[in-house]
Every structure is written in C-alpha cells, then in structure tokens.
C-alpha positions in Angstrom: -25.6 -0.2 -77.7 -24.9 -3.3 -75.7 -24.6 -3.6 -71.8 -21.8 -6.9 -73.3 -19.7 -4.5 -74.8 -19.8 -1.7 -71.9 -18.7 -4.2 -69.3 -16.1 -5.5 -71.9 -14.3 -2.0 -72.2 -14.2 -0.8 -68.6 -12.9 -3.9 -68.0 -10.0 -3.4 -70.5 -9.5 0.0 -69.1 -11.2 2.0 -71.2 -13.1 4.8 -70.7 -16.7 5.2 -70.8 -18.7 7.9 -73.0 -21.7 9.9 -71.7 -23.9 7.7 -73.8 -22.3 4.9 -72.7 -22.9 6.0 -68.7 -26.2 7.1 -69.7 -27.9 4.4 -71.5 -26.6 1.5 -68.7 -27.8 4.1 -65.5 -31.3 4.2 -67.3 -31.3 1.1 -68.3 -30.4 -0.2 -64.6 -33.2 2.2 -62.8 -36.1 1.0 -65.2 -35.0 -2.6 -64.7 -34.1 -3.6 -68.3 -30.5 -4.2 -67.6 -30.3 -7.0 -65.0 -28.1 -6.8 -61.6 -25.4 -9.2 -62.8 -24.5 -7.7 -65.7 -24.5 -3.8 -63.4 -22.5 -6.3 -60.4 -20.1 -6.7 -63.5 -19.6 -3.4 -64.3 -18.9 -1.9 -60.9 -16.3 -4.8 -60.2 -14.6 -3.5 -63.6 -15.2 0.0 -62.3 -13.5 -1.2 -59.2 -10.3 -2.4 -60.2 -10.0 -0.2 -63.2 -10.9 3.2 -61.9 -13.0 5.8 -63.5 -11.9 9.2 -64.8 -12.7 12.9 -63.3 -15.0 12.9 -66.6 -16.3 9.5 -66.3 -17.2 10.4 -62.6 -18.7 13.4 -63.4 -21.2 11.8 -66.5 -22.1 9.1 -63.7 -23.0 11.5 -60.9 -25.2 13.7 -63.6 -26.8 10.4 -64.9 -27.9 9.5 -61.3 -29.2 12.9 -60.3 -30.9 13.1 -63.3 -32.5 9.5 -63.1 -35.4 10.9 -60.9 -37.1 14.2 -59.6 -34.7 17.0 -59.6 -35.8 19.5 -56.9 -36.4 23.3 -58.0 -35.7 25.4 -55.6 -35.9 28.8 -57.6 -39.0 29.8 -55.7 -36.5 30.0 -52.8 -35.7 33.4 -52.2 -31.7 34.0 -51.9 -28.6 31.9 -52.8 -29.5 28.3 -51.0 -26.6 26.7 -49.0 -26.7 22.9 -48.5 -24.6 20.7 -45.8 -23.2 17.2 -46.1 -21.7 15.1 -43.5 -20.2 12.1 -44.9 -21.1 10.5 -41.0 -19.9 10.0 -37.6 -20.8 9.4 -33.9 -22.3 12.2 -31.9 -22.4 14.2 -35.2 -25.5 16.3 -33.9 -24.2 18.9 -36.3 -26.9 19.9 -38.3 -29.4 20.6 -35.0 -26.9 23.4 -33.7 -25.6 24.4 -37.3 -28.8 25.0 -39.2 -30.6 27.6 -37.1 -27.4 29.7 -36.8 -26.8 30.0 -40.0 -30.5 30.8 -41.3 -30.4 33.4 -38.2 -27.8 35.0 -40.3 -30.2 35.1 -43.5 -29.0 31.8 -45.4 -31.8 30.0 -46.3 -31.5 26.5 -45.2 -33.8 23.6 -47.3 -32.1 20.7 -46.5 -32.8 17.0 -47.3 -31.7 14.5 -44.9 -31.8 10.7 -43.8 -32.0 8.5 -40.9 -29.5 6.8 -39.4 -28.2 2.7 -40.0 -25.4 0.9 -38.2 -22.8 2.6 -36.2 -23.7 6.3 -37.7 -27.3 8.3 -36.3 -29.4 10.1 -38.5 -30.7 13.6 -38.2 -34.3 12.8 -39.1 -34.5 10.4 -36.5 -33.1 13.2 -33.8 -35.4 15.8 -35.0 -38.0 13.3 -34.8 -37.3 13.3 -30.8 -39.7 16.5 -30.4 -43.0 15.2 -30.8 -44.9 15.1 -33.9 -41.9 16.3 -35.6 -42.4 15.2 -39.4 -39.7 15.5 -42.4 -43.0 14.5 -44.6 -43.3 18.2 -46.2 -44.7 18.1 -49.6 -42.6 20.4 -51.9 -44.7 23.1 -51.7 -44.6 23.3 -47.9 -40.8 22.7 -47.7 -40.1 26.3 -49.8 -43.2 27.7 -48.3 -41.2 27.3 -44.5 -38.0 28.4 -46.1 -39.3 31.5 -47.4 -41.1 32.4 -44.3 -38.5 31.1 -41.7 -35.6 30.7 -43.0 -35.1 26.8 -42.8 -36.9 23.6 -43.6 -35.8 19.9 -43.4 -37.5 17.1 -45.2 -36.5 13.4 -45.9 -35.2 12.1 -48.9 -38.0 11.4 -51.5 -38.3 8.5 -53.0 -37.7 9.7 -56.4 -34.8 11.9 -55.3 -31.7 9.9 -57.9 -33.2 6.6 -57.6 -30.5 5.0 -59.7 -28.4 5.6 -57.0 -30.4 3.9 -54.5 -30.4 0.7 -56.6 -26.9 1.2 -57.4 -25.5 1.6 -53.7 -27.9 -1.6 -52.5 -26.0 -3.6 -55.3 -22.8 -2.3 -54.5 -23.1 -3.2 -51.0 -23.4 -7.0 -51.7 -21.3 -7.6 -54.1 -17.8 -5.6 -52.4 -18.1 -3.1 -54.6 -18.6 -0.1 -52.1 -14.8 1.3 -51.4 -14.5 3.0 -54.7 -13.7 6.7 -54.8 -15.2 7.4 -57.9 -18.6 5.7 -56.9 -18.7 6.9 -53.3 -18.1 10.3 -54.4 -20.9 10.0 -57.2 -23.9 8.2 -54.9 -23.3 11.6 -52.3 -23.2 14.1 -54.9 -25.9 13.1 -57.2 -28.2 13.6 -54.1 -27.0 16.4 -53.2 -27.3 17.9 -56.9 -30.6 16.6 -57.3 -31.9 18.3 -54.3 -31.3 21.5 -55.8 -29.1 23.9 -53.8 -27.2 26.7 -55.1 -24.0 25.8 -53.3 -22.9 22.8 -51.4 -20.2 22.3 -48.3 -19.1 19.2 -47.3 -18.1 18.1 -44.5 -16.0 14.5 -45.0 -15.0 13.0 -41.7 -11.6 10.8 -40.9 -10.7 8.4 -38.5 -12.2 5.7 -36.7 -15.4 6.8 -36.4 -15.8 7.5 -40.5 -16.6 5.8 -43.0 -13.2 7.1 -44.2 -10.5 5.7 -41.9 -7.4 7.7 -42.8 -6.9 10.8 -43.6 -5.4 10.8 -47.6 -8.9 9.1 -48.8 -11.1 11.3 -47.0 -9.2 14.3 -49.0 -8.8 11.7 -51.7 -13.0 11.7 -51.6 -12.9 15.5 -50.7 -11.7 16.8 -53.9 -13.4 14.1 -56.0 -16.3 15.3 -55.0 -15.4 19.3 -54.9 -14.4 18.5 -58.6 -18.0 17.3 -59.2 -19.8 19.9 -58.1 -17.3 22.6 -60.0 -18.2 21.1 -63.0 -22.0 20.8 -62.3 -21.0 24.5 -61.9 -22.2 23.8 -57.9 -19.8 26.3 -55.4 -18.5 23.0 -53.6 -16.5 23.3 -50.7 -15.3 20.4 -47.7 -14.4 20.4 -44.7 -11.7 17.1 -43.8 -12.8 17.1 -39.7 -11.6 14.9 -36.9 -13.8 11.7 -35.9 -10.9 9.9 -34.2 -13.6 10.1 -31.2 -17.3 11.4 -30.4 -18.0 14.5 -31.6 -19.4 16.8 -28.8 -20.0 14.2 -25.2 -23.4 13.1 -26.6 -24.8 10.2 -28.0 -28.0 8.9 -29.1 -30.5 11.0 -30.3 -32.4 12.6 -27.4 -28.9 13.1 -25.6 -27.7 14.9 -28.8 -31.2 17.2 -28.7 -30.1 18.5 -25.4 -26.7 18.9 -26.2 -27.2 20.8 -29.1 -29.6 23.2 -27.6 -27.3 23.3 -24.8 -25.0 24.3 -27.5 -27.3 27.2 -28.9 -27.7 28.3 -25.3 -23.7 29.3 -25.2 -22.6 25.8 -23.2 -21.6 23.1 -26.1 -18.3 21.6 -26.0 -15.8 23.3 -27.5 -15.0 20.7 -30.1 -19.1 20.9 -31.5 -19.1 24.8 -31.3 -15.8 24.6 -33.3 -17.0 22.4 -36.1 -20.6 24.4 -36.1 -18.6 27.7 -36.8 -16.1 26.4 -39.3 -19.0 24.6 -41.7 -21.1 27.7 -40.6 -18.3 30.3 -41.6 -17.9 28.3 -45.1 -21.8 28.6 -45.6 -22.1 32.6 -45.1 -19.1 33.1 -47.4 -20.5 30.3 -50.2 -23.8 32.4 -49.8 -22.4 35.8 -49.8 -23.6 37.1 -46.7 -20.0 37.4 -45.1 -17.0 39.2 -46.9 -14.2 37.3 -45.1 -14.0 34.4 -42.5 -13.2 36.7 -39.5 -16.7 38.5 -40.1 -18.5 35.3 -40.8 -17.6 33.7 -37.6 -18.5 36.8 -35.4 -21.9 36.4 -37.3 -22.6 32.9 -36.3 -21.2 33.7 -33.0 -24.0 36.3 -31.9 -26.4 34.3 -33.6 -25.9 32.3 -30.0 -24.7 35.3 -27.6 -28.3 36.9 -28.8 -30.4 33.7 -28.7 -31.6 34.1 -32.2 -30.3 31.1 -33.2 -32.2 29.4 -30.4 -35.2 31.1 -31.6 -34.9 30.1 -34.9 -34.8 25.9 -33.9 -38.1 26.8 -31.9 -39.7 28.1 -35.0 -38.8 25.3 -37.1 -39.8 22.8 -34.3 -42.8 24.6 -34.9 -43.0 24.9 -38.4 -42.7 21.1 -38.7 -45.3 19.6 -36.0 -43.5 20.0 -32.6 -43.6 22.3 -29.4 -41.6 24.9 -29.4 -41.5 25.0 -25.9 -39.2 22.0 -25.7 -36.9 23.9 -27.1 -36.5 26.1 -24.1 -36.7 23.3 -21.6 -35.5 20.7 -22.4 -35.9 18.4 -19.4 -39.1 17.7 -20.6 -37.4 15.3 -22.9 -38.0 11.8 -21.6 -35.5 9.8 -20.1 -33.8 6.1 -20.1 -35.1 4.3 -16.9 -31.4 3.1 -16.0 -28.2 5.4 -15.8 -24.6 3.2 -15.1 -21.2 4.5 -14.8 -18.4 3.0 -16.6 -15.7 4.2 -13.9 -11.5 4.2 -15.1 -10.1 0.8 -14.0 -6.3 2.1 -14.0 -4.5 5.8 -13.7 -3.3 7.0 -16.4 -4.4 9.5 -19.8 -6.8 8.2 -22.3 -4.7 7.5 -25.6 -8.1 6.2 -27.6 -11.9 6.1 -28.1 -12.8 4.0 -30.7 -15.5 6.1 -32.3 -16.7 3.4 -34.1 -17.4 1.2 -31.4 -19.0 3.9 -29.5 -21.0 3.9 -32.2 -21.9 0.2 -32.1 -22.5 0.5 -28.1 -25.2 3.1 -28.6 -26.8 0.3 -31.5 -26.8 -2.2 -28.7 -29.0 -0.1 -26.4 -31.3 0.2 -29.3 -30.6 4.2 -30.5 -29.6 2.5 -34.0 -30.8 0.4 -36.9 -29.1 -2.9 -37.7 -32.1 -2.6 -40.3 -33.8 0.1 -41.9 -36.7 -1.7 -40.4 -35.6 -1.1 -36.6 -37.0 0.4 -34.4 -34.7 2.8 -32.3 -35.0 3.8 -28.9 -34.7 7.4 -28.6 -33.4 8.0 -25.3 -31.0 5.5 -24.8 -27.5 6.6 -25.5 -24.1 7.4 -24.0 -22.5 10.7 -22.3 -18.9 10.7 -22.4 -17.0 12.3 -19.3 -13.7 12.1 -20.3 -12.1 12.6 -23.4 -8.9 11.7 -25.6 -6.2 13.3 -23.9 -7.7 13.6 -20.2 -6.2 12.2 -17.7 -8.3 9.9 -15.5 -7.7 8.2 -11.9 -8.9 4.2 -11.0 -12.2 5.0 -10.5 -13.2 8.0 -12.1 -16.1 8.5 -14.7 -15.0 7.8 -17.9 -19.2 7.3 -19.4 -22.6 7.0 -18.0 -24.9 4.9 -20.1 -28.3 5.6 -20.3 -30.3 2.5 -21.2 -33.6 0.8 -20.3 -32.5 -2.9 -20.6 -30.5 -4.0 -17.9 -28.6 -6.9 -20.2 -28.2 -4.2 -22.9 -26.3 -1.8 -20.5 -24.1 -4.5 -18.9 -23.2 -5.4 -23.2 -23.0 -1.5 -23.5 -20.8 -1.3 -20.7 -18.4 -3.5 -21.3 -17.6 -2.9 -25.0 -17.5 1.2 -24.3 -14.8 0.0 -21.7 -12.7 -1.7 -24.0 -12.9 1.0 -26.3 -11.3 3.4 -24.4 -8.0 3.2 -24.0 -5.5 4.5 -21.0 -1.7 4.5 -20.8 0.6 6.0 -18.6 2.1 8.4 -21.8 -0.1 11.3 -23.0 -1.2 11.7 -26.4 -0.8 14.0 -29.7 -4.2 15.0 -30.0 -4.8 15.4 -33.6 -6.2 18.8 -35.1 -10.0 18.8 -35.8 -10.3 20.5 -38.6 -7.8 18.9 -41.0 -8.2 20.9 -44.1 -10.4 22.7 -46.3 -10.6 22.3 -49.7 -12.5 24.7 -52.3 
C-alpha cells in the first residue's frame, strides 16, 4: 500500500477503505509517513468530503492509535460530557457533582484552556493543590468511592489525533466536518465511557458560528458514537454571549458554587439541568425527563451536590473548606467599571471578544506555554436584552495590570452593543439530537 496512491484517490473523490484509513493514521503517528504527504491528504479530505463510513473508520483509527481507557472496574453505566467550547462555560464545576449526587458515576477526562475558550483543568486547579495528575488506578479508585473523578488528558490518550489536529491547524485544514467531528470523538471513545452527551455550542462565542454546522457537527458526531455502539446524545446550546456573568477561572469557581448553593444565573442552572437531565436518562437512573430534572434539582435544594464538589476537591489535593466559603479565593488587586455610554437595550455581546478580553488580562493562553493568571477576569452586569441607562454598569473587570484593564476595558466596550430597539433573544437550548 502506498501513501501516493491514497492521496491520489481521495483526491479524485473516492472513498477510502478501513485499510486504507488504517495503514496512513499508523503510519502518520509512528512517523513513517511524512507531514506533507498527511498535509495532502487532509486538503483532498477537505474539498472532497468524507463519508459517514469513511468518518467513522477515521475516528476508530485515532482512538485506537494509543491507550484506550478501561473503565470496567467502574461500578455502574459511566456517563461522559463534552462541550465543544465557549466563554464562561463553567459547566462542568456545577454539572458534575449534581449528577454523581444522583448516582452517575462521573470519570471524566478534560483539558486546559487556549485562546478565546478556558479550560476546566485550569479552573479546578484554582483550589490549591488541585491535581488532574491521577494515575489510572486512582482515577477509578475515587469514582468508585465518590462518585466522580477528573483527570487530564494522557499523553497517550489517541495520539494520532494530536499530531493530526497540530497539522491541520497550519495548513487551513481545520473547518472540515468530518475531521472536527473525528479529533472530539476519538477522545472521547478512547477514554472509555459507556455513554457520551455532547454539548455543541453556536454563535459567536463557538467555535461553530451558525447554527446549521453546529447541528451539521452534532449529528456527525451522534452518528459516530451509534456506530461505535456509544449512547450519543448533543445538546445544540446558545453562546451568542457569556454563559452564566462569569469569566475567568476563579470568577467561574465562585459562580459555580454559588450556583450549587441555589443562586446561579438562570441561563447556567438551565444548561446544567438540561445536559444533567440527558445524563440520568443515558445512564438509566431517571425514567423520563420530568423526573430527571426534579433529581438534579434537589441535588441543590439539599446541598448534596455541594457536598459532593467538596469531596472531590478533596479527593484530588484541595480544601474542602473552600468550597463552603469561598471568599477565601484570592482576588485581582484592581476592580474597573465599564459604565453604558448611551440609553438604550443591549442588542449584542460578542462572546468571542469577551473571550479575547479576559486573554488580555492574562486568564488565557495565547500558548500552551502561558502562564494564566487565575483571578483576573470579567463579571458581566448586564446582559443581551437588558436595557441600560448612560452610565450604568454594563462589566467590572477584575485585573492586576493597570495597562491590561484600560486594553480590557475598551475592547469589552466595543463589544457590547446598545440600540434604541430591543432584541429577539434567541432560545438557549437549540435542539437536541439523539
């Protein structure tokens, strides 16, 4: 078999083999196929499309490139969440603990964050001497006891896709359905859960900017994990603008426990009970979604759920304690407010610049070598929709470098949008798809 004639076919429209997927995805990871001749490849892939089959043969040749977790020592049907990304999205820190309280066993792999979009290893790493480092062995070892572990992405966890995406991503070959759809689900089969729900955001603060290629993605990748014979089920959610009013990692701590204490913002709590409602029904433990959601829903009215994030905390180096107070979190030296500069409703947020002013105070990565700042950040006081008066809050930016928060400041400003007419606020939960 030649790499000559693989790139020759796709590029003619044909259609790839399992073989044919096979032998150039273990070719690529051990390093006896060369970039350029991969870099041709996906730009044939690119134009020419690849089939639900073809799709599928690629996802299972990347999960099976490296380590495939086994998670049978796991007692119970194990129910993993995947956010394709978004600002504020401090999902996963509320979410979790409610739906282990309800006796789904949560062992969930997860990364930090780069560019515009935070990470939940790097908010959970806001407790000190949190550590996702859990061999495998101590990962199902605090499942089976607690109920819920989180661990980072090993490095042998589908390292074809690894090499794969870095490739893709200088050489213009990342907007492909098939591809994108492939690089999240072979992780996510790899890492060895019994069912999977997605959660694929839309708008301008995803990676998926309208709403027909975020269900486009949404059922390429449901169709993947049916026939991996994965339960696969997404969620097409709102990210038109922050999720929740936090951002930046230690702000999106509080807020989320906040959240478990009964006082999140009703778009969070929403989004936590619709990806939590799909969860107990995937695993069984809820025989409709009206019963499912009263579940997760005294998970917070008893505290349970708050207990349960203490225990993990816990479980994985930190204080429990600051769990239950919170305002032992350290705080950014310098808080500015970005006041309205005109009456009117705001039409906009530009999630995606929010995003960006949140990198600028040094709560992202423009690298994976940055280092972040963990309590810098942004609280939003108005939202899409509200109506503001000259002068009223509209942010408050926590920072620590003055130049930082003037930069901060001013882009957050021009993000947000205000006229005179008030807007169609768009449903958050688009869709689901099973």
């Amino acid at each position: 078999m030649r790499m000559y004639d693989i790139i020759m076919k796709k590029r003619n429209g044909g259609e790839l083999s399992k073989e044919e997927i096979d032998f150039f995805v273990e070719g690529y990871t051990k390093g006896t196929i060369p970039d350029y001749q991969v870099s041709a490849l996906m730009m044939a892939v690119y134009f020419q499309k690849m089939t639900e089959r073809e799709t599928y043969y690629l996802t299972m040749a990347m999960a099976g490139s490296g380590d495939l977790l086994d998670l049978s020592a796991i007692q119970g049907i194990k129910v993993d969440k995947h956010s394709t990304g978004g600002v504020g999205d401090k999902t996963s820190l509320a979410l979790t603990p409610m739906v282990a309280a309800c006796g789904i066993p949560v062992a969930k792999m997860s990364g930090r964050g780069l560019g515009h979009t935070g990470g939940t290893i790097d908010k959970l790493e806001s407790f000190p001497g949190f550590t996702t480092a859990l061999t495998t062995q101590q990962f199902i070892h605090n499942v089976n006891s607690i109920g819920i572990a989180i661990m980072g992405q090993t490095a042998d966890l589908a390292p074809a896709d690894k090499k794969l995406y870095a490739l893709r991503d200088v050489t213009a070959t990342v907007d492909n359905m098939s591809l994108i759809a492939s690089s999240i689900m072979s992780k996510k089969l790899a890492a060895g859960a019994d069912r999977i729900v997605l959660d694929v955001k839309t708008g301008s603060g995803a990676f998926m900017k309208q709403e027909e290629d975020a269900k486009a993605l949404a059922e390429e990748m449901v169709k993947i994990g049916k026939n991996a014979g994965r339960k696969t089920i997404a969620v097409i959610s709102d990210m038109d603008q922050p999720l929740g009013f936090a951002v930046g990692n230690i702000l999106e701590v509080k807020e989320a426990i906040d959240t478990l204490k009964g006082n999140g913002p009703a778009d969070f709590v929403e989004l936590c009970l619709t990806l939590g409602t799909q969860m107990l029904l995937a695993g069984g433990k809820a025989s409709d979604a009206k019963k499912a959601r009263t579940m997760l829903e005294d998970t917070i009215t008893s505290g349970s759920a708050l207990q349960k994030l203490s225990e993990f905390v816990a479980a994985q180096g930190g204080d429990a304690d600051d769990v239950f107070h919170p305002e032992r979190f350290p705080e950014a030296a310098i808080q500015r407010e970005i006041q309205a500069p005109e009456d009117g409703y705001i039409t906009a947020i530009v999630c995606d610049e929010v995003g960006i002013c949140s990198l600028i105070l040094g709560g992202g990565r423009e690298t994976k070598e940055s280092e972040i700042d963990l309590t810098v950040g942004i609280i939003l006081k108005k939202k899409k929709g509200d109506y503001v008066q000259k002068g009223d809050v509209l942010a408050v930016i926590h920072a620590n470098d003055e130049a930082k928060a003037a930069e901060a400041s001013a882009r957050y400003l021009n993000a947000c949008k205000i006229s005179g007419q008030k807007p169609v606020l768009p449903a958050l939960i688009r869709e689901i798809i099973s």
